[in-house]
C-alpha positions in Angstrom: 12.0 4.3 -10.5 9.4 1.9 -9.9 7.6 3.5 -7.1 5.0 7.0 -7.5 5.3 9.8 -5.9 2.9 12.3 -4.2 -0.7 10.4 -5.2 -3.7 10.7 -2.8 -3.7 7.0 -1.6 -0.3 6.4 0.7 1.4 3.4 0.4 4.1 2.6 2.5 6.2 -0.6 4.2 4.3 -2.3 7.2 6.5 -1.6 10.1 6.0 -4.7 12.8 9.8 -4.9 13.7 11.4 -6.5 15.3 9.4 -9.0 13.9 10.3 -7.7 10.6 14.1 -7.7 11.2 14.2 -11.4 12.1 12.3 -12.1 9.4 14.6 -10.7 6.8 17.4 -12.2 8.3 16.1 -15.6 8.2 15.9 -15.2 4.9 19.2 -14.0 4.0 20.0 -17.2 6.5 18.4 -19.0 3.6 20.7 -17.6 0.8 17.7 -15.1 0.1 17.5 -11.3 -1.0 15.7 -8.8 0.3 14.0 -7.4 -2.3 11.5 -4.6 -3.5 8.2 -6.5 -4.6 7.9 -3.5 -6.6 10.9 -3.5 -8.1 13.0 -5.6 -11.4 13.2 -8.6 -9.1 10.3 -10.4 -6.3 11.9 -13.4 -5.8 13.3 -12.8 -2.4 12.0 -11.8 1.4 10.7 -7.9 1.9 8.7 -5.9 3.8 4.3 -6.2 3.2 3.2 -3.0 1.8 0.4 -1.1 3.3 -1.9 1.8 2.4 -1.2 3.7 5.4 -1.0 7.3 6.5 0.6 8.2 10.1 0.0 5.1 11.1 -3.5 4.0 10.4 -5.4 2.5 7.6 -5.9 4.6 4.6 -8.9 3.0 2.3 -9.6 4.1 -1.0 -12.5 5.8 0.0 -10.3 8.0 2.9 -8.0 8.7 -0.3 -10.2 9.6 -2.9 -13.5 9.9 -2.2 -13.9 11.9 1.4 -11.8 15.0 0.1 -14.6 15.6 -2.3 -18.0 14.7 -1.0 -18.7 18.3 -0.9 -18.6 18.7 -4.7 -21.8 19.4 -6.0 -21.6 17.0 -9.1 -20.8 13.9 -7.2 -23.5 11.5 -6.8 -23.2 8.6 -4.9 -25.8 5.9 -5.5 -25.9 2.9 -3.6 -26.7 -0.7 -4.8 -26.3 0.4 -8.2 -24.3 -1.7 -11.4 -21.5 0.3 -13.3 -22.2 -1.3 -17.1 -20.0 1.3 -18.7 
């Protein structure tokens, strides 16, 4: 419900278990939940969320702008101010 589905930029939970595990469960050792920080309710201990694909780093760029530099009406200007 409070997560999208199917978008170019991947986001996913970082996986570093077992780290991750004990972590949790220290936190449930402290009367904690484990929550969704996406969710109804971020007070708690969860899993950091990462804009990954397979494994490595997805950037917005990777995402969004790579699968169409070959359109001819994208220009890409550098050093430039956006006013509008």
């Amino acid at each position: 419900k409070y997560h999208g589905k199917g978008g170019e930029l991947t986001v996913t939970d970082a996986n570093y278990a077992p780290l991750l595990d004990n972590f949790l469960r220290g936190g449930q050792e402290l009367g904690y939940d484990t929550v969704d920080f996406n969710g109804d309710k971020q007070q708690g201990f969860g899993p950091d969320q990462v804009t990954q694909k397979s494994g490595v780093r997805c950037s917005t760029y990777k995402a969004f702008i790579e699968p169409v530099l070959s359109r001819k009406n994208l220009h890409i200007l550098q050093y430039s101010v956006v006013e509008k």
